[in-house]
C-alpha positions as CSV (number, residue, x, y, z in Angstrom):
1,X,-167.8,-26.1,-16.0
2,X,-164.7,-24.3,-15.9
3,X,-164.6,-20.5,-13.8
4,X,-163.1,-17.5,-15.1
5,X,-162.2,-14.5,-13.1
6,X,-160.2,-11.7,-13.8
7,X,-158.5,-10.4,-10.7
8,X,-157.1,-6.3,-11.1
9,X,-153.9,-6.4,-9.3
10,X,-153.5,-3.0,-8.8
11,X,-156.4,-2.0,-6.9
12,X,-156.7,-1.7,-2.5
13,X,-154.0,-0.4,-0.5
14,X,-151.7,-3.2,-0.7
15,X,-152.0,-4.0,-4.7
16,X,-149.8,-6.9,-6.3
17,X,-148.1,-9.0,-3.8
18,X,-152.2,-9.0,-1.9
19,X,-154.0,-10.1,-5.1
20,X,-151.7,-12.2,-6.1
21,X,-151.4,-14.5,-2.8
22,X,-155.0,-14.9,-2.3
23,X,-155.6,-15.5,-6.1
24,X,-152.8,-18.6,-5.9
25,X,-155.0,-19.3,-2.8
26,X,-158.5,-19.6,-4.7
27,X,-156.8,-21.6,-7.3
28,X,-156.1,-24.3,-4.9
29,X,-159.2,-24.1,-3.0
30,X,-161.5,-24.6,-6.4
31,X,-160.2,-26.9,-8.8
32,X,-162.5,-25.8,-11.9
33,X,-161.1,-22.0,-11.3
34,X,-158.8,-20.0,-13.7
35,X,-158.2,-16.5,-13.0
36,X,-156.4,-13.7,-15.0
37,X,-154.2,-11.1,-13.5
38,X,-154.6,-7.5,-15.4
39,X,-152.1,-5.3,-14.3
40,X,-147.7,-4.4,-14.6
41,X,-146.6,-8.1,-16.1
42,X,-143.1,-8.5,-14.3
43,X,-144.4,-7.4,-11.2
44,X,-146.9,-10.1,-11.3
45,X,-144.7,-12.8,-12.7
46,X,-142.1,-11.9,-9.9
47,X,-144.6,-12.0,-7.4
48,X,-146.5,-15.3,-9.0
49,X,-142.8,-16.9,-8.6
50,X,-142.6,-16.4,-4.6
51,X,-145.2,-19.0,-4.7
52,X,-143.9,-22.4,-4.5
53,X,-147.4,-23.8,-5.5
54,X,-147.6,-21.7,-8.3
55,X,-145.4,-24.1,-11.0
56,X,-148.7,-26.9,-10.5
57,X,-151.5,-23.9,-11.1
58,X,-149.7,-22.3,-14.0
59,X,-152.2,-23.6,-17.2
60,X,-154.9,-22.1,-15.0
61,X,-153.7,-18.7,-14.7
62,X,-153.1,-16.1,-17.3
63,X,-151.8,-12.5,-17.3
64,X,-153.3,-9.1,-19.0
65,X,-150.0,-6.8,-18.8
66,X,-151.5,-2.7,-18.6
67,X,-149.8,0.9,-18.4
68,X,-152.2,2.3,-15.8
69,X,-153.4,2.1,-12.4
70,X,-156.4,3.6,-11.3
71,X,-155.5,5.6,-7.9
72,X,-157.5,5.1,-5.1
73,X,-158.2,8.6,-4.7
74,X,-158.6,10.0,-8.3
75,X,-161.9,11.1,-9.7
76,X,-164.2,8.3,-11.6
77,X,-164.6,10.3,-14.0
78,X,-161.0,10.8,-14.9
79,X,-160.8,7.3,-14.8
80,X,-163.1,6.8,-17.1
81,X,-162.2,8.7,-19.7
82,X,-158.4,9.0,-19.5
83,X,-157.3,5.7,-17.8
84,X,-158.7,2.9,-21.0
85,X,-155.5,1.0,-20.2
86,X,-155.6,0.3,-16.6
87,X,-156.0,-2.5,-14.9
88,X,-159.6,-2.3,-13.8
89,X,-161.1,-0.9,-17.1
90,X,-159.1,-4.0,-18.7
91,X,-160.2,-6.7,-15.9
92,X,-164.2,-5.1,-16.5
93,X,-163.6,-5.3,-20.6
94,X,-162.6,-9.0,-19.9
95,X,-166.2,-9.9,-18.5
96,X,-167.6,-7.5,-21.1
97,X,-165.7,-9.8,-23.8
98,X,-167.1,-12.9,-22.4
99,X,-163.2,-13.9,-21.6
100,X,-164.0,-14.3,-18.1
101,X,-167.4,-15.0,-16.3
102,X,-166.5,-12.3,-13.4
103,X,-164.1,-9.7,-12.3
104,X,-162.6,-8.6,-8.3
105,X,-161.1,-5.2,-7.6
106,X,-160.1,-3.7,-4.2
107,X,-159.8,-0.4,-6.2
108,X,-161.6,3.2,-6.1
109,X,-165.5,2.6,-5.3
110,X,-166.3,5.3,-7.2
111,X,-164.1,4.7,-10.6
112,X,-165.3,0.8,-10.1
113,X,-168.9,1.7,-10.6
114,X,-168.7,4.2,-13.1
115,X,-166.5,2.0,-15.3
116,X,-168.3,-1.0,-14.2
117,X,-171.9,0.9,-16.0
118,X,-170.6,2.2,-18.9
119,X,-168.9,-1.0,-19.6
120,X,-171.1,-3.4,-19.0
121,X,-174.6,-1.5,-18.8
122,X,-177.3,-2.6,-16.9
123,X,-180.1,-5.4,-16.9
124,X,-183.0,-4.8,-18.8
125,X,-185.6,-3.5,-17.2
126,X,-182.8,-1.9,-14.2
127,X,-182.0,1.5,-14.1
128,X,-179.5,1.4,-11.8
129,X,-177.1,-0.8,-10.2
130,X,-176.7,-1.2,-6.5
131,X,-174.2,-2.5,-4.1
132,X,-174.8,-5.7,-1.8
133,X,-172.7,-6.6,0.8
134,X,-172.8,-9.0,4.1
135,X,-173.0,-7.7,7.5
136,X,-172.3,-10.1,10.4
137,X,-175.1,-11.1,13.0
138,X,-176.0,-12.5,16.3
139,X,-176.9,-15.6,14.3
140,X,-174.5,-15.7,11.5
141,X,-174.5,-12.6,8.6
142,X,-177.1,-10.5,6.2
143,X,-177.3,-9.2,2.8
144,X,-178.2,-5.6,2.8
145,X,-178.4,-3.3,-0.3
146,X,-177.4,-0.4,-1.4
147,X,-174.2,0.0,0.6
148,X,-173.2,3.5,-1.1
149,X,-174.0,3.1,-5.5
150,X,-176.7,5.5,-5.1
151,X,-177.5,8.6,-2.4
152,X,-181.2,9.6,-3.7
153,X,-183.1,6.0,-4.4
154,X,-186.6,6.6,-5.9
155,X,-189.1,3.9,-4.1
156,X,-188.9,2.3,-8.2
157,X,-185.2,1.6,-7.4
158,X,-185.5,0.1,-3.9
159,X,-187.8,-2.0,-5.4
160,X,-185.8,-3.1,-7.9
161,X,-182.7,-3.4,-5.2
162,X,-185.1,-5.8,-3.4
163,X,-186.0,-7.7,-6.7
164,X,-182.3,-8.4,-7.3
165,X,-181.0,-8.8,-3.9
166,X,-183.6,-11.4,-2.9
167,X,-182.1,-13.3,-6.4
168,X,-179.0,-13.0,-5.5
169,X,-179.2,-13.9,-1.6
170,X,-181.7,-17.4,-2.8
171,X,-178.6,-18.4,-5.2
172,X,-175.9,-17.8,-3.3
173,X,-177.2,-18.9,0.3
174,X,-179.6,-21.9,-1.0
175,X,-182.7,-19.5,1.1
176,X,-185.8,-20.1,-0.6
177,X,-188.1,-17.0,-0.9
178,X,-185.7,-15.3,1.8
179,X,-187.5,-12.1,4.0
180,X,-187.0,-8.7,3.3
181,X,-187.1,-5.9,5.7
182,X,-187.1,-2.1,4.3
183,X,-184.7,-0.2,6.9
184,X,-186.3,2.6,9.0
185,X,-186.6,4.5,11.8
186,X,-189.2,2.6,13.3
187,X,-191.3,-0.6,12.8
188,X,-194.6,1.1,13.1
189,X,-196.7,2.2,9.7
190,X,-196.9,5.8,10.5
191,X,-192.9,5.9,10.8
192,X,-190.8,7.0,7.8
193,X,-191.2,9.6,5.1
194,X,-192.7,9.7,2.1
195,X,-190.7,7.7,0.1
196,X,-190.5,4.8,2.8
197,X,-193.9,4.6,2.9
198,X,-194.0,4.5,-1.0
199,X,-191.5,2.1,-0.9
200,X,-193.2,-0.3,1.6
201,X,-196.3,0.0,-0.6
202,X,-194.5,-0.8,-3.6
203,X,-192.7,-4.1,-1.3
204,X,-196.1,-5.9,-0.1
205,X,-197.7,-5.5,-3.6
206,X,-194.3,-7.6,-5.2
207,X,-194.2,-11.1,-5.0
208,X,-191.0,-10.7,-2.4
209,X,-191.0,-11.8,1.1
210,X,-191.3,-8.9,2.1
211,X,-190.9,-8.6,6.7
212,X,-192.0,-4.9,6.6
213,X,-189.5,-2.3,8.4
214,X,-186.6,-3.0,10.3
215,X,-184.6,-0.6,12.6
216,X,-180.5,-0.3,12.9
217,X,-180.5,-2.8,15.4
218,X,-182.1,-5.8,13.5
219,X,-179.5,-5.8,11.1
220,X,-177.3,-7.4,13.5
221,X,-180.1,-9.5,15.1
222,X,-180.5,-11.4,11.6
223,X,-184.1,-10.4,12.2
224,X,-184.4,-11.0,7.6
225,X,-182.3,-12.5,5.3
226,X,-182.3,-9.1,3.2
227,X,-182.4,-5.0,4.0
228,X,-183.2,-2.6,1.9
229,X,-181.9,1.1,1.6
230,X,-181.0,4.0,-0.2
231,X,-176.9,3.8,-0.7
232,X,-177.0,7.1,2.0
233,X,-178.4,5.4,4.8
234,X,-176.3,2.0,3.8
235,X,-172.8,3.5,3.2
236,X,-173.2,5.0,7.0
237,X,-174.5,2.0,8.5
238,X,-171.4,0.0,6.9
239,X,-169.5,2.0,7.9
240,X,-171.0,2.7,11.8
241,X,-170.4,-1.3,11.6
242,X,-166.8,-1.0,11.0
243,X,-165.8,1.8,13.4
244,X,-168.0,-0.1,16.1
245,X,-165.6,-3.6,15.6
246,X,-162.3,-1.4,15.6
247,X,-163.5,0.5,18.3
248,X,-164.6,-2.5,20.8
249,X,-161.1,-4.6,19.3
250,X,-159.1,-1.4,20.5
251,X,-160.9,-1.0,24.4
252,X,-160.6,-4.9,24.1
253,X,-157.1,-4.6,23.8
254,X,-156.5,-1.2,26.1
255,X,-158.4,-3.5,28.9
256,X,-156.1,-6.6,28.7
257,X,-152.5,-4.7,28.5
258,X,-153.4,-2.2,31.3
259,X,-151.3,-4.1,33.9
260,X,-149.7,-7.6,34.4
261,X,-152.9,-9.5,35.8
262,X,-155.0,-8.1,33.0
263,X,-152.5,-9.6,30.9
264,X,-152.7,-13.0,32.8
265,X,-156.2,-12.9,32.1
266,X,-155.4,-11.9,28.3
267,X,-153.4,-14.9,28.4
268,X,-156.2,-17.5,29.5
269,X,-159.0,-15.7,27.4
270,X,-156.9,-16.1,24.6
271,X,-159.3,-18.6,22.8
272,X,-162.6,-16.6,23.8
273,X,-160.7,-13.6,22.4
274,X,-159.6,-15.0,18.9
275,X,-163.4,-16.5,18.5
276,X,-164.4,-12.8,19.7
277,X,-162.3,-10.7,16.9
278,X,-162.9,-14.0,14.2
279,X,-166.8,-13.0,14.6
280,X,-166.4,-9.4,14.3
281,X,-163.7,-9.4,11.4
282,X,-164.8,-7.7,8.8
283,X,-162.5,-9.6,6.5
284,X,-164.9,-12.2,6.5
285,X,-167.7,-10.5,5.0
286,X,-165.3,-8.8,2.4
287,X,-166.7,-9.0,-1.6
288,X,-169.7,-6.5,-2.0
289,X,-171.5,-7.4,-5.3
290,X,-172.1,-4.8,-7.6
291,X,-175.9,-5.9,-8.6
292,X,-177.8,-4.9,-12.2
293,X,-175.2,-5.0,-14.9
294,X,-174.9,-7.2,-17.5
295,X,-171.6,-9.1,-15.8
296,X,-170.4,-10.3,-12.4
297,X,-168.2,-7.4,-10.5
298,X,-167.3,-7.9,-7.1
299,X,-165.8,-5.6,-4.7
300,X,-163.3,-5.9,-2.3
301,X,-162.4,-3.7,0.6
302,X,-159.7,-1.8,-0.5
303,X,-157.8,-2.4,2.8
304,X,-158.2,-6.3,2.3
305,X,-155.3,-8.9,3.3
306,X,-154.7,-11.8,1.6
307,X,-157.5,-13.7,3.5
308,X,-159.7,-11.0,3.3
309,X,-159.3,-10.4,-0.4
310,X,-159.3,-14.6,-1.3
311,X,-163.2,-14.2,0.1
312,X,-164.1,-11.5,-2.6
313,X,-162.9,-13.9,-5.0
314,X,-164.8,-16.8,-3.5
315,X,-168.0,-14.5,-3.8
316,X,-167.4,-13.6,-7.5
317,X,-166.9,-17.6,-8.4
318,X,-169.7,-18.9,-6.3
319,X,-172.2,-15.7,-8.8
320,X,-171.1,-16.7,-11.7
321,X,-171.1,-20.5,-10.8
322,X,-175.0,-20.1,-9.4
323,X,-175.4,-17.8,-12.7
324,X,-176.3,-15.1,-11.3
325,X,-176.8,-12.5,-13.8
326,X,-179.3,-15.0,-15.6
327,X,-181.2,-15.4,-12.6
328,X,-181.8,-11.9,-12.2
329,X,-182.4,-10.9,-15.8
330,X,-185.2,-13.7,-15.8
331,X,-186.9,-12.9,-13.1
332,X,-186.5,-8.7,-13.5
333,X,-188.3,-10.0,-17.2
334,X,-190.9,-11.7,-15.7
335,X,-191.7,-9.0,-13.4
336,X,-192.1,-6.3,-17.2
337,X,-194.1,-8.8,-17.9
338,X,-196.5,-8.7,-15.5
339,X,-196.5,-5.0,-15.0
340,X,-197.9,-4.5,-19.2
């Protein structure tokens, strides 16, 4: 079976010559892959040509030349309305079309999901989508959901999150019936509010795995496979996650060039270090899913490098070779079903 992903060259802070690299990079690392590149054509034929590998891959890539560039500050409104020609809308109409089975942008969060709705809509049965990500661990990394979609999650649509996250996290990692914790400020019953507790009541009545609650911390202790939260209390934690890493690389590196036998030490650490910043790098948990609509979308950090942004596309080919948005339509079905 032959993979199809459209790839919006424009989006992240580096744009064209990013996209393009780790695209001709996913190409060679899965044979059955073909990927279209939506965005300014002679910028991405003139960058497809520094390639030398490119002249072997070329009747597996096509190009989708557009006007517009969504910016990654502008208003997701705006682009929704006014931008119909730029290179995101056009990679999302793509999977809408059934041209491609999935679609990667570093672009606008904001304009992404908007576009992403109205284009696609959402599953049956799910009233709003929700954005998964990895986070790394002690033992290896996490799924955790929502990571910033939604700031006022009713305990309905963390139990949907839960419903489709526990899909997606079985298909993708091979983790049959994997555990779900509910993220809190404690682990005991009485802690939380209202619609924690509603939540959690909601959680052990599904058929999920469901852990109970989890604190901050277990996220990076692996403690479940899969945390639930309201996109408020996600975005932050993501986002605590990141400064944390930058902040430990930087007194990391403040501590080993203070004088010349720091930086003798530097020098004979140097493989602990490297294995220290690999696990930490949040390049390697890059491609944040954008689950509930009716078509693969993945996310990239809009920051990405070229390795970075090859493992968003990596994510969007191994959904839509698992089938993802099948899986989760089935099984959101099943679960009308059994609530009529």
């Amino acid at each position: 079976m032959t993979i199809k992903v459209s790839i919006d060259t424009s989006g992240g802070d580096y744009g064209i010559p990013v996209t393009i690299a780790a695209g001709i990079k996913a190409l060679g690392l899965f044979q059955d892959l073909q990927l279209t590149f939506v965005g300014d054509q002679t910028r991405i034929q003139t960058e497809i040509s520094k390639h030398s590998s490119a002249g072997k891959l070329s009747s597996r890539i096509q190009i989708v030349h557009t006007t517009e560039v969504v910016l990654m500050d502008e208003s997701p409104a705006i682009a929704l309305r006014k931008k119909k020609d730029s290179s995101m809308r056009v990679a999302i109409n793509l999977v809408s079309s059934n041209q491609v089975d999935a679609c990667v942008s570093a672009g606008n969060t904001g304009a992404l999901m908007a576009i992403s709705r109205f284009v696609l809509k959402t599953i049956k049965g799910i009233d709003r989508p929700a954005i998964m990500g990895r986070m790394p661990t002690t033992t290896g990394h996490i799924h955790m959901l929502d990571l910033g979609a939604n700031v006022d999650s009713s305990p309905e649509a963390l139990l949907e999150f839960a419903t489709m996250g526990s899909i997606a996290v079985e298909q993708t990692e091979n983790i049959k019936q994997p555990t779900v914790g509910l993220l809190n400020i404690g682990e005991e019953e009485m802690k939380g509010n209202d619609k924690i507790k509603k939540t959690s009541a909601l959680l052990k009545a599904s058929n999920l795995n469901y852990y109970g609650f989890v604190e901050g911390d277990d996220i990076y202790k692996g403690t479940v496979d899969l945390v639930v939260c309201d996109g408020f209390e996600g975005n932050i934690a993501l986002k605590a996650s990141e400064g944390v890493a930058s902040m430990m690389g930087h007194y990391l590196k403040r501590a080993f060039t203070r004088n010349w036998a720091s930086k003798l030490v530097a020098l004979i650490a140097t493989p602990v270090l490297k294995e220290f910043k690999s696990s930490l790098d949040p390049g390697k948990y890059n491609g944040a899913s954008l689950l509930g609509l009716r078509g693969i979308v993945v996310k990239s950090h809009g920051g990405a490098d070229t390795e970075s942004f090859l493992v968003a596309i990596s994510e969007a080919y191994l959904e839509a070779n698992v089938n993802i948005i099948d899986k989760i339509s089935q099984q959101v079905s099943k679960e009308l079903k059994n609530h009529e």
